[in-house]
C-alpha positions as CSV (number, residue, x, y, z in Angstrom):
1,X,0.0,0.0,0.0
2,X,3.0,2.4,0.6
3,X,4.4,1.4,-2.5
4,X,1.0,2.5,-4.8
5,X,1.2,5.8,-2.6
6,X,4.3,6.6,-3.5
7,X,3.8,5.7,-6.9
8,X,0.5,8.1,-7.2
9,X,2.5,10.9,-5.6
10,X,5.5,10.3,-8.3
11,X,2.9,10.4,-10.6
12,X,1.4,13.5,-9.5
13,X,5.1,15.4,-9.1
14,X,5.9,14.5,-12.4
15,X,2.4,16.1,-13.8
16,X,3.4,19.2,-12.3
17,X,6.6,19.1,-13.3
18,X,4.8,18.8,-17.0
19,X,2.5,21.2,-16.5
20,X,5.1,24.0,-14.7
21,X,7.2,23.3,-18.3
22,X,3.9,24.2,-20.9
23,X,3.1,27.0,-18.5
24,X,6.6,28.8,-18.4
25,X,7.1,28.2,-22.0
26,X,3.3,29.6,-22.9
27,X,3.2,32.6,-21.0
28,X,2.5,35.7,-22.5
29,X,5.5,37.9,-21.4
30,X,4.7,40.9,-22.3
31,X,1.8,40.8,-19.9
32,X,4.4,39.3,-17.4
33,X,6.6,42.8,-18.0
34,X,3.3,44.7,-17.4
35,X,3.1,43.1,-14.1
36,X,6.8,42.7,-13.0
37,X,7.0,47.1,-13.8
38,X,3.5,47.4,-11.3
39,X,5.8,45.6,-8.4
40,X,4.5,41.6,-8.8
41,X,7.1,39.8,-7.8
42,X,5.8,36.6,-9.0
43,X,6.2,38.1,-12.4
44,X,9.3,39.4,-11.8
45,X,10.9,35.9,-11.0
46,X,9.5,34.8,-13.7
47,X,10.7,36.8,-16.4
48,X,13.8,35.8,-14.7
49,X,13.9,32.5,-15.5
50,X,12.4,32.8,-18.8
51,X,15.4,35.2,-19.5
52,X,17.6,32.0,-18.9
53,X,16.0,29.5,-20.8
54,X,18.9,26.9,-20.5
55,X,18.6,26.5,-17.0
56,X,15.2,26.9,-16.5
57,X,14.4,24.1,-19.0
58,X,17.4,22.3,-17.0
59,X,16.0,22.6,-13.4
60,X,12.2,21.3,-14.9
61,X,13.3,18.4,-17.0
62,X,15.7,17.7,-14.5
63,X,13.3,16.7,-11.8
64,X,11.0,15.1,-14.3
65,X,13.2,12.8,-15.6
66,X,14.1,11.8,-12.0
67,X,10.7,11.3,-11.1
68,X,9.3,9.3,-14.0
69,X,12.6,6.7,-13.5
70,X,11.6,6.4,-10.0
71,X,8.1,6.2,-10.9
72,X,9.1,3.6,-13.6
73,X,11.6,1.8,-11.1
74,X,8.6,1.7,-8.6
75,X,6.4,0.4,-10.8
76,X,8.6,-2.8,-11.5
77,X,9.4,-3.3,-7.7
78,X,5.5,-3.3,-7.0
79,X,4.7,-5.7,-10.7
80,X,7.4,-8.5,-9.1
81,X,6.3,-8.1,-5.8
82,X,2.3,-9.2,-7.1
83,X,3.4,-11.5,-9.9
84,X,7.0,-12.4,-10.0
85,X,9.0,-11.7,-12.9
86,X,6.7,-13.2,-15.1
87,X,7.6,-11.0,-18.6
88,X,3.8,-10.8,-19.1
89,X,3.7,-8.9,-15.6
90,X,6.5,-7.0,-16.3
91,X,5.0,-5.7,-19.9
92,X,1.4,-5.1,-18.5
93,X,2.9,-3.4,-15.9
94,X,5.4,-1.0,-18.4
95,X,1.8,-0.2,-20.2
96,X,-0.2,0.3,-17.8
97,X,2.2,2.9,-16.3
98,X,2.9,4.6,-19.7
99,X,-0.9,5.1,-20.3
100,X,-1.0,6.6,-16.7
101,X,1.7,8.9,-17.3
102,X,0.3,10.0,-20.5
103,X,-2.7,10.9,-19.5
104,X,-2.3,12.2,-15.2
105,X,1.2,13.4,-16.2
106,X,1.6,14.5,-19.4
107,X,-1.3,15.7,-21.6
108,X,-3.7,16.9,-19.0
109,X,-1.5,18.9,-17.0
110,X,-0.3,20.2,-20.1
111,X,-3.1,21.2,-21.0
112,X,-4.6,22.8,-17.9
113,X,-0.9,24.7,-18.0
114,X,-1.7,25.7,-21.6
115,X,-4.9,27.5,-20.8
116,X,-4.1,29.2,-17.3
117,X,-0.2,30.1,-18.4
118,X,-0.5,33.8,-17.4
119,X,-2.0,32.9,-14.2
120,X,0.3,30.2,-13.0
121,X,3.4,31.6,-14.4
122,X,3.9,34.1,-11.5
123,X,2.9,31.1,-8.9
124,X,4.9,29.0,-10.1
125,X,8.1,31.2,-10.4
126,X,8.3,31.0,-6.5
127,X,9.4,27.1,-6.3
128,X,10.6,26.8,-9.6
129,X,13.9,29.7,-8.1
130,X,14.0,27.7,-4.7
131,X,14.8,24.5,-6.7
132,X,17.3,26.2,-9.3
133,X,19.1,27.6,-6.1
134,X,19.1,24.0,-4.6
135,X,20.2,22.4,-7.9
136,X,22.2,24.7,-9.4
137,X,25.3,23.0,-9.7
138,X,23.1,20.0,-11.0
139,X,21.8,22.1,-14.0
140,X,25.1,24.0,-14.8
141,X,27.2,20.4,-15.1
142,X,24.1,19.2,-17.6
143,X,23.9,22.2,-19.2
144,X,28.0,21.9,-20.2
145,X,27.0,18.7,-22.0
146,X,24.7,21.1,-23.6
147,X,26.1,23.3,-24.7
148,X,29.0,21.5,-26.2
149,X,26.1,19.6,-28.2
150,X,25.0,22.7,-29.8
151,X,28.2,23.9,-30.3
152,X,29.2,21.1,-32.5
153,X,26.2,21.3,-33.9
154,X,27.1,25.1,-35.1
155,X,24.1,26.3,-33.2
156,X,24.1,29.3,-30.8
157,X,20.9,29.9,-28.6
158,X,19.6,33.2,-28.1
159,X,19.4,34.8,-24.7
160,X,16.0,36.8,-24.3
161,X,17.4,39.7,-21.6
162,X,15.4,42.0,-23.1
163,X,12.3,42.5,-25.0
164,X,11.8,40.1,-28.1
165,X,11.6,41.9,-31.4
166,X,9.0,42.2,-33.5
167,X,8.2,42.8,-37.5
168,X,5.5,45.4,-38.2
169,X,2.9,42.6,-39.5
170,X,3.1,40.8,-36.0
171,X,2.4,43.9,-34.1
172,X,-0.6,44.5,-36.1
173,X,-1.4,40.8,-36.4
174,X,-1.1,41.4,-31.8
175,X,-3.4,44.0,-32.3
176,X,-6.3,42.8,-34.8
177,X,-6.3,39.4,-32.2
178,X,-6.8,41.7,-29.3
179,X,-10.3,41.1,-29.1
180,X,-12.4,42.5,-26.1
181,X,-8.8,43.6,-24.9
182,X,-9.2,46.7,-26.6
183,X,-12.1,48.6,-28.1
184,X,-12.8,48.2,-32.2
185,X,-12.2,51.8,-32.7
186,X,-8.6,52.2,-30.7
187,X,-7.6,48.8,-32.6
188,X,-8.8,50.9,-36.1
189,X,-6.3,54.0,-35.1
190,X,-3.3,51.3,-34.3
191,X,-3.8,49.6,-37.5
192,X,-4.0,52.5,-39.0
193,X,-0.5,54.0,-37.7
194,X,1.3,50.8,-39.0
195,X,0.0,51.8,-42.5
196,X,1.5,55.6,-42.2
197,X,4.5,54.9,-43.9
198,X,3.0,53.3,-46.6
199,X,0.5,55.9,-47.3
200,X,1.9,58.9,-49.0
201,X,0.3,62.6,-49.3
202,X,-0.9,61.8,-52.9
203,X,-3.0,59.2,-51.2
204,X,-5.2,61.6,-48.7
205,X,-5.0,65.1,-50.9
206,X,-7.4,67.1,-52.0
207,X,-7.0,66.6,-56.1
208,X,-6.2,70.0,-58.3
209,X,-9.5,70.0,-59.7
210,X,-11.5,70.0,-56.4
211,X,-9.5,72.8,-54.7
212,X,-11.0,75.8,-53.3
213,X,-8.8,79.3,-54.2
214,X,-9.0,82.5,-54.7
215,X,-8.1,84.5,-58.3
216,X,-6.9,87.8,-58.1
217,X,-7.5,88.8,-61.1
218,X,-11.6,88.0,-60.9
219,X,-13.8,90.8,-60.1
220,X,-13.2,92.4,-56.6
221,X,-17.2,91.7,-56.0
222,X,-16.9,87.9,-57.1
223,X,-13.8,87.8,-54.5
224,X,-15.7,89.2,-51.9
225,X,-18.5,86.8,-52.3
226,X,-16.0,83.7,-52.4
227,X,-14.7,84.4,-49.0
228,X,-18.3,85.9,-47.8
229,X,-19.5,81.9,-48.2
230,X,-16.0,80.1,-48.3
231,X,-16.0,76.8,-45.6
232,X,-12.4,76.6,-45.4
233,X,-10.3,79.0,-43.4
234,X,-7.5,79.2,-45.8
235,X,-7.5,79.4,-49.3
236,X,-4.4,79.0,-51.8
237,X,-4.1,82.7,-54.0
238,X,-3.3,82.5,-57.4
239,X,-3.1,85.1,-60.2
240,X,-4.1,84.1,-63.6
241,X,-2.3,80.8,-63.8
242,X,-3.5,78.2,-61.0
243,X,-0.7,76.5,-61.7
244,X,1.8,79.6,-59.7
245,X,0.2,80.1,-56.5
246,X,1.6,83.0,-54.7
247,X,0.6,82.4,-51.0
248,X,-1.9,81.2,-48.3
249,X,-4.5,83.3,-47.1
250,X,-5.8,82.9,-43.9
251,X,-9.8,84.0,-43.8
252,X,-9.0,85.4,-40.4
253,X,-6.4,88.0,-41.3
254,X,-9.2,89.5,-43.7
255,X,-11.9,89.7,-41.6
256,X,-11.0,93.7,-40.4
257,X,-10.7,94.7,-43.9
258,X,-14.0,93.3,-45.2
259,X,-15.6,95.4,-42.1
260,X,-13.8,98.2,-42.6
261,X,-14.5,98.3,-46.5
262,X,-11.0,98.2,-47.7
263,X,-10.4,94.5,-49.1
264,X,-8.7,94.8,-52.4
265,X,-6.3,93.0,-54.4
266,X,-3.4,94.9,-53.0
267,X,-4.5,93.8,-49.3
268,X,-5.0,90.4,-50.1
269,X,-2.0,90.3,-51.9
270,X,-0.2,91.6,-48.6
271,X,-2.0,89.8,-46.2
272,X,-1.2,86.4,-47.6
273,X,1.8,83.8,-46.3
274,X,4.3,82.0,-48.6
275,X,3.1,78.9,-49.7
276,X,4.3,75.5,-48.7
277,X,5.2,72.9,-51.3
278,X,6.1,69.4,-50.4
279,X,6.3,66.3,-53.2
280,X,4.4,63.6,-53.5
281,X,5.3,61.1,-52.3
282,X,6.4,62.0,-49.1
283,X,4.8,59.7,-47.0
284,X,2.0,61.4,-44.4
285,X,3.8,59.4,-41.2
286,X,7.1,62.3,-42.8
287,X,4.8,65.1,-43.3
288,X,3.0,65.0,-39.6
289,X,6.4,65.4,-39.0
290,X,7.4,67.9,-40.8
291,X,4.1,70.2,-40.0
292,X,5.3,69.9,-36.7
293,X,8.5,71.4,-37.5
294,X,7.7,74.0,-39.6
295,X,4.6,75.2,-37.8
296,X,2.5,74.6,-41.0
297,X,-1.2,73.0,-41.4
298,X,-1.6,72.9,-45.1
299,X,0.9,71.9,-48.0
300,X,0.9,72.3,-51.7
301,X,1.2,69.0,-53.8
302,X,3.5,69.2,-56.3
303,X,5.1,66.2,-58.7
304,X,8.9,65.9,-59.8
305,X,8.2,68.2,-62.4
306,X,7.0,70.9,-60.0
307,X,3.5,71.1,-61.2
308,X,0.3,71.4,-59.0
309,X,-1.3,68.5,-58.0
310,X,-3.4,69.0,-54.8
311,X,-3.6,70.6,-51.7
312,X,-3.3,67.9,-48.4
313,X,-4.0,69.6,-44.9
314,X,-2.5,68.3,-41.5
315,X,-6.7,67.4,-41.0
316,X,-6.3,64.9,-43.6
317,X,-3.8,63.3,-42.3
318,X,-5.6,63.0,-38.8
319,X,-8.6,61.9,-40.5
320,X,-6.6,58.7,-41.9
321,X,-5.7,57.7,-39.0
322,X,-9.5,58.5,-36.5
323,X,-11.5,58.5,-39.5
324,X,-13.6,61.8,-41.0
325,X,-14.4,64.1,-37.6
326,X,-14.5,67.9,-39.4
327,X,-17.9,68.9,-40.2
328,X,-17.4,72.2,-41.8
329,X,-17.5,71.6,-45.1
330,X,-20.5,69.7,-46.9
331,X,-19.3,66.4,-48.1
332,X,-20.8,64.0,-49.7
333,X,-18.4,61.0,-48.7
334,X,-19.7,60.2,-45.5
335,X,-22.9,59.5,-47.0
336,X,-21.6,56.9,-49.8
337,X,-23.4,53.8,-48.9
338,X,-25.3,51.0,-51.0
339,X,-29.0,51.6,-52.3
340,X,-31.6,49.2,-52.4
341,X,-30.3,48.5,-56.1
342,X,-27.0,47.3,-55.2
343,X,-25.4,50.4,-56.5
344,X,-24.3,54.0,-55.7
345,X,-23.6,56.9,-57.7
346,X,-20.8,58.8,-57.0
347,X,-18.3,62.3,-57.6
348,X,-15.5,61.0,-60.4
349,X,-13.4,63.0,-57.9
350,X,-13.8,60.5,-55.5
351,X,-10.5,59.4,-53.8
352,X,-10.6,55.5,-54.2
353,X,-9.3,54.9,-50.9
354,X,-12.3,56.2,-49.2
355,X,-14.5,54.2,-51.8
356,X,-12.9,51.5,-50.7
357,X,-13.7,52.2,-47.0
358,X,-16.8,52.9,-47.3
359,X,-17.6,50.5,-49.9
360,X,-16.1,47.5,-49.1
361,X,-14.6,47.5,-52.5
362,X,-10.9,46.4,-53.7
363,X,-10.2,48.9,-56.5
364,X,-6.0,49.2,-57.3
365,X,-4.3,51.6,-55.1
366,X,-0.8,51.7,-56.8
367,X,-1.6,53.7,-59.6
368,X,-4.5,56.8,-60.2
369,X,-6.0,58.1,-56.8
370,X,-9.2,59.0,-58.4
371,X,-12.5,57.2,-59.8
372,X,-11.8,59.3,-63.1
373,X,-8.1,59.1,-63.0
374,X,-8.6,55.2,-62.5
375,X,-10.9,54.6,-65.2
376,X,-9.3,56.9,-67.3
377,X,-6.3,54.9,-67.1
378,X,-8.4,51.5,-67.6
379,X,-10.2,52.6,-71.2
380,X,-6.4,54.7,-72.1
381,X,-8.6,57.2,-73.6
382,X,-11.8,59.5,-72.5
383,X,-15.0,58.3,-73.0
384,X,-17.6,60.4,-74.6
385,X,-20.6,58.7,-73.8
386,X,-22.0,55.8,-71.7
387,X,-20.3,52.7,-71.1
388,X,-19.5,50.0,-68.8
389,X,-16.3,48.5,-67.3
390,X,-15.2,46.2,-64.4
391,X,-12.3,47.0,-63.0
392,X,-11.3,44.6,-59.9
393,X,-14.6,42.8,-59.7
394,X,-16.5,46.3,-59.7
395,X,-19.0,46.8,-62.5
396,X,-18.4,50.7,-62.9
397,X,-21.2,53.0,-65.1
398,X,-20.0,56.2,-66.8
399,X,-22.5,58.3,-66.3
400,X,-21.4,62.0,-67.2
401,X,-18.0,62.9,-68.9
402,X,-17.5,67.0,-69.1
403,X,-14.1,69.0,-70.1
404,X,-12.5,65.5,-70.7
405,X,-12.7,64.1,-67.3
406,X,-15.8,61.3,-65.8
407,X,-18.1,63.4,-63.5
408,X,-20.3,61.4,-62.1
409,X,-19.7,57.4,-61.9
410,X,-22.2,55.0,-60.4
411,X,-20.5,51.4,-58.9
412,X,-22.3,48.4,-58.7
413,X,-21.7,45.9,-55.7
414,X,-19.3,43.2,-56.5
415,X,-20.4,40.0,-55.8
416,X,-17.5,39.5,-53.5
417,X,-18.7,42.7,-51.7
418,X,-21.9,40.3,-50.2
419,X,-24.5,40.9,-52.2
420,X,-26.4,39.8,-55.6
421,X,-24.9,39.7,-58.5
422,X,-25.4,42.7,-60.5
423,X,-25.4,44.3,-64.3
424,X,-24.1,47.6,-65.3
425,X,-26.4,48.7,-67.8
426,X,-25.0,50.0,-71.3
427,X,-21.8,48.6,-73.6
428,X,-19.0,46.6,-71.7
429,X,-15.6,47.2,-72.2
């Protein structure tokens, strides 16, 4: 009866012993860091020993090799003490013991340490140092053996003293996973700051074509009512050509002139600030940086060639990474959404990225940012009356073309997108 005691206990050590080896070697340590810096202890000594993987792994597998011999010693004695050394005993007995240790020491407590690892870890630090300390010289003569092994197999274990390293695409892949850790929309803004340097000012700028400015040379009435009913409070100031902006004018700055009487071309002239040009494709993650440096909120686009190509705003960068928040200026965006037909109609101006967002949709990024610009580079030519395309899946209607450019656009959902299957209307290309 001692004997079977002893056995169950041997049993049980060595299932803890298992279970102590999944549960350091699961343990999330970064949560075991945020613990350790609040003042656990627990966590502390544990990070400890998972900085020194050699001996830790020595100390566990140590004892649990010593317990399962004695266990399997045991179980011999206690087989030829109740049958003699009768070789079916002895094999019955070597099964029977094997299925136990499977099963009370190996896979469940493995299993149990699997799913509570950042619970025990900390609990478990406290007798997992005490036997190190009692063992230690036991571990570092194994360990020689050890190393010596991997050294002549050319293989040199890394030492995890400080925090492990991650790629980009493993921190975002930590954050999509984080579940009810973390609310949807703060997971949205973290995603979104892994794309920053990816996403260049092309990408988020306010296209040539859509830009709001004021030309000096219009009729001084015709400039008065621009900035009278004007939603943005600056405005680029050309002369003539659009393409040669001369300055920035902030709507604030004429605001005592237009009550005193005396806006003219002269004042505005005088009242406005150099403008800011920046190329594009510096990515927006560079340019929050350098709007910080120079003090500047809006940038003009330009290309290599120095030619106009939009205007980007340190509000659009913002708004790529929290999503649209600015409500003075009507927009049309925010209400792109499916109707009842499976379709929408939308602005040819329409950056694809948001259409994308809102949408669903998987139109190419790498090449035109606009609806017209991409099916302009699709047909390689301008259409001049209706027709039909699918670009990416997307069944796309021309609707209106005007001064060589689409209008207006109307997308139908892809099937992909989750719902029925539907038919542009018209030729298809």
């Amino acid at each position: 009866m001692l004997q079977l005691t002893a056995l169950v206990l041997l049993l049980v050590l060595s299932g803890a012993f298992s279970m102590t080896e999944t549960v350091m070697m699961a343990a999330n340590r970064y949560k075991l860091r945020s613990r350790a810096a609040a003042g656990h202890t627990g966590a502390r000594l544990a990070l400890d020993l998972l900085g020194k993987t050699d001996r830790l792994l020595g100390v566990v597998l140590l004892f649990n090799n010593l317990v399962n011999i004695a266990a399997a010693t045991l179980s011999s004695v206690i087989t030829i003490d109740l049958f003699g050394e009768e070789r079916w005993a002895l094999g019955t007995g070597t099964v029977l013991l094997t299925f136990f240790i499977l099963v009370f020491s190996e896979i469940t407590p493995k299993v149990i340490g699997a799913h509570y690892a950042d619970r025990l870890a900390p609990i478990l630090s406290y007798p997992l140092t005490a036997l190190l300390k009692v063992a230690y010289f036991a571990v570092w003569f194994v360990n020689l053996f050890v190393s010596g092994l991997l050294h002549l197999l050319r293989l040199k274990p890394v030492q995890e003293d400080g925090p492990a390293s991650l790629s980009i695409d493993e921190l975002r892949a930590m954050v999509l996973e984080s579940g009810h850790y973390m609310p949807a929309k703060h997971r949205s803004i973290l995603v979104n700051l892994f794309d920053l340097e990816h996403i260049t000012v092309e990408d988020v700028m306010t296209a040539r074509g859509a830009i709001e400015s004021i030309d000096l040379s219009a009729p001084e009435e015709d400039i008065r009512q621009q900035l009278a009913t004007s939603y943005h409070t600056r405005l680029p100031v050309f002369e003539d050509d659009s393409e040669r902006v001369i300055g920035i004018l902030h709507l604030r700055r004429v605001l005592g002139r237009v009550l005193d009487g005396q806006l003219s071309r002269d004042a505005i002239r005088a009242l406005t600030s150099p403008p800011y040009f920046i190329p594009a494709n510096t990515s927006i993650y560079t340019q929050l940086q350098y709007f910080q440096e120079n003090q500047q909120r809006m940038a003009l686009v330009v290309d290599e060639y120095g030619e106009l190509l939009g205007l980007v705003t340190l509000e659009d960068i913002i708004e790529e990474l929290i999503g649209k928040f600015t409500t003075s200026m009507p927009d049309g965006s925010d209400r792109i959404s499916w109707g009842q037909d499976g379709s929408v109609l939308v602005d040819g101006s329409q950056n694809l990225r948001e259409l994308n967002r809102k949408l669903g949709l998987a139109l190419p990024l790498d090449g035109p940012k606009t609806l017209n610009g991409l099916i302009l580079e699709y047909l390689q030519d301008i259409p001049e009356g209706e027709l039909s395309i699918k670009i990416a899946d997307t069944p796309i209607e021309v609707v209106q073309t005007q001064d060589r450019m689409v209008r207006t656009a109307r997308i139908f959902r892809p099937v992909a997108a989750g719902g029925p299957p539907t038919t542009a209307p018209g030729p298809d290309r």
